[in-house]
C-alpha positions as semicolon CSV with decimal commas, in nm:
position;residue;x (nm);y (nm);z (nm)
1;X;2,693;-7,435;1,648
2;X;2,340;-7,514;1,676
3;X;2,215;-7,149;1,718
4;X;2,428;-7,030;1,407
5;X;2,136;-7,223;1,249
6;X;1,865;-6,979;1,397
7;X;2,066;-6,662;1,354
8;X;1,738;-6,520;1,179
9;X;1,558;-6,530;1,508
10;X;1,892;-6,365;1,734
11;X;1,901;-6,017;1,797
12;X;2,212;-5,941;1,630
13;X;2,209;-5,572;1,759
14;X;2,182;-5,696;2,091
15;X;2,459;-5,980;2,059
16;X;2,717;-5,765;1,926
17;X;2,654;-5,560;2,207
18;X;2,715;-5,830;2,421
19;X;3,028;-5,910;2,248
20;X;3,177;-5,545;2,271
21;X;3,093;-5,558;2,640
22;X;3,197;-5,899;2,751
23;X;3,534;-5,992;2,885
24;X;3,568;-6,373;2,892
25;X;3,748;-6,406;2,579
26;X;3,573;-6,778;2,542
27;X;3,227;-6,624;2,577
28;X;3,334;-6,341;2,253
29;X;3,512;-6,640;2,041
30;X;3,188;-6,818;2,104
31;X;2,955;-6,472;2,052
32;X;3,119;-6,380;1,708
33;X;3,045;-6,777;1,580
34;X;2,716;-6,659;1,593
35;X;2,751;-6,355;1,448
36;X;2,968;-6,435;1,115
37;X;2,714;-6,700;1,114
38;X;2,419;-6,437;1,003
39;X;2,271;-6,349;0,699
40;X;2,564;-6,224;0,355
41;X;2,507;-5,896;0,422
42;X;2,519;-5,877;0,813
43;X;2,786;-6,075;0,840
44;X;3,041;-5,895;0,616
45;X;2,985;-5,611;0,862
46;X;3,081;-5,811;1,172
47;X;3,349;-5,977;0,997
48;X;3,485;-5,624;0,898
49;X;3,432;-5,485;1,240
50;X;3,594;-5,749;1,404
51;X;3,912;-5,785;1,135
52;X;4,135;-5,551;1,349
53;X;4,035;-5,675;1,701
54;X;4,259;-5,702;1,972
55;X;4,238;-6,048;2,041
56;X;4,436;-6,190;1,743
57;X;4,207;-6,531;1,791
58;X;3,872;-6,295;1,701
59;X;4,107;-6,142;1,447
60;X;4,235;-6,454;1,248
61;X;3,858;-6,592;1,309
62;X;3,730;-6,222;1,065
63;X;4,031;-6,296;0,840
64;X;3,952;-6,681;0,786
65;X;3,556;-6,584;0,747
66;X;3,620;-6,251;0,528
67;X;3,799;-6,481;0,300
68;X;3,514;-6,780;0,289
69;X;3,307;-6,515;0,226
70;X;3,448;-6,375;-0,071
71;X;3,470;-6,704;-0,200
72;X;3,120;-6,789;-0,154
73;X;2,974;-6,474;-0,274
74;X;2,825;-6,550;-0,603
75;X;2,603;-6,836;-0,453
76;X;2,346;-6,627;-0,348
77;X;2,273;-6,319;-0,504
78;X;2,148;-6,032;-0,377
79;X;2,250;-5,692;-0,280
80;X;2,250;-5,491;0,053
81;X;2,018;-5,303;0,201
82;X;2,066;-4,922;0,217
83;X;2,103;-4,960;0,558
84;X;2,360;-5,230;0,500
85;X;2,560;-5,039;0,266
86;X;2,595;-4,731;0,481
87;X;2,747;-4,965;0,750
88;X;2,938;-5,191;0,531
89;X;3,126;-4,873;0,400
90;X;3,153;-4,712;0,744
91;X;3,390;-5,054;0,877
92;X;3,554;-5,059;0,579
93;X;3,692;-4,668;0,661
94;X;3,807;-4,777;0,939
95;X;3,978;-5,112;0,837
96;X;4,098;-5,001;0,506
97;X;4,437;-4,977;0,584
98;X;4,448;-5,301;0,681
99;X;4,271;-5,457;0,365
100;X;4,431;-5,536;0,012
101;X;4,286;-5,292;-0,208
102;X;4,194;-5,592;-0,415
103;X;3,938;-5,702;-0,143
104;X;3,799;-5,363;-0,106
105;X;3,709;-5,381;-0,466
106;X;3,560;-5,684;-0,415
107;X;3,381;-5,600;-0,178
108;X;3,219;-5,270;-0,347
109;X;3,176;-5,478;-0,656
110;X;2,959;-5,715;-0,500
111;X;2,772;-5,427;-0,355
112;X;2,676;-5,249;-0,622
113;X;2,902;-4,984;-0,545
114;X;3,122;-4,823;-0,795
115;X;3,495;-4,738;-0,676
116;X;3,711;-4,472;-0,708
C-alpha cells in the first residue's frame, strides 16, 4: 500500500514486466496493486490489460478498479497522451468483447475520442 503512494517514481514498464513474468500468484495480486494504483491514464491501460486475465482474482481486481475508475473520472481532468491513447485503444481491441459497449463509450468519451 505504501508504494501505491510513490507510483510516480516506479518504473511501470519495468513492473508490468515483472508481473507478466512472475509466477507466484501473491507476488502479481500484490504487483498489479501497484500498478492500478498509477497515474488516470496509465492505469486504465493496466486495468484493461489485465480485465481478461487468467487468474480470476487479477480479473475481478481490473473489473472492481475499471469500475472505480469510471466513477471517479470527472475528478481530475485531463486527457491522454498520444502515446496513451494508441495503447488505451490497442487493450480495448483485444478486450472488447468482453466489455459493455456502454463502457467502451465511456471510455472513448473521456478520451477525446469520437466513436463509431
Amino acid at each position: 500500500r505504501t508504494l501505491s503512494l510513490y507510483t510516480h517514481l516506479v518504473d511501470t514498464e519495468l513492473l508490468w514486466a515483472e508481473f507478466q513474468e512472475h509466477p507466484a500468484s501473491v507476488a502479481r495480486k500484490r504487483i498489479v496493486q501497484v500498478l492500478f494504483s498509477t497515474q488516470k491514464w496509465e492505469s486504465l491501460y493496466y486495468l484493461l490489460s489485465t480485465y481478461t486475465n487468467e487468474d480470476p482474482h487479477i480479473a475481478r481486481q481490473a473489473k472492481e478498479g475499471l469500475q472505480r475508475w469510471l466513477h471517479r473520472i470527472n475528478r481530475v481532468f485531463s486527457r491522454p497522451t498520444k502515446e496513451q491513447r494508441a495503447q488505451i485503444l490497442e487493450v480495448i481491441e483485444t478486450v472488447s468483447t468482453t466489455l459493455s459497449s456502454s463502457t467502451i463509450q465511456k471510455i472513448m468519451f473521456f478520451m477525446g475520442t469520437p466513436t463509431e
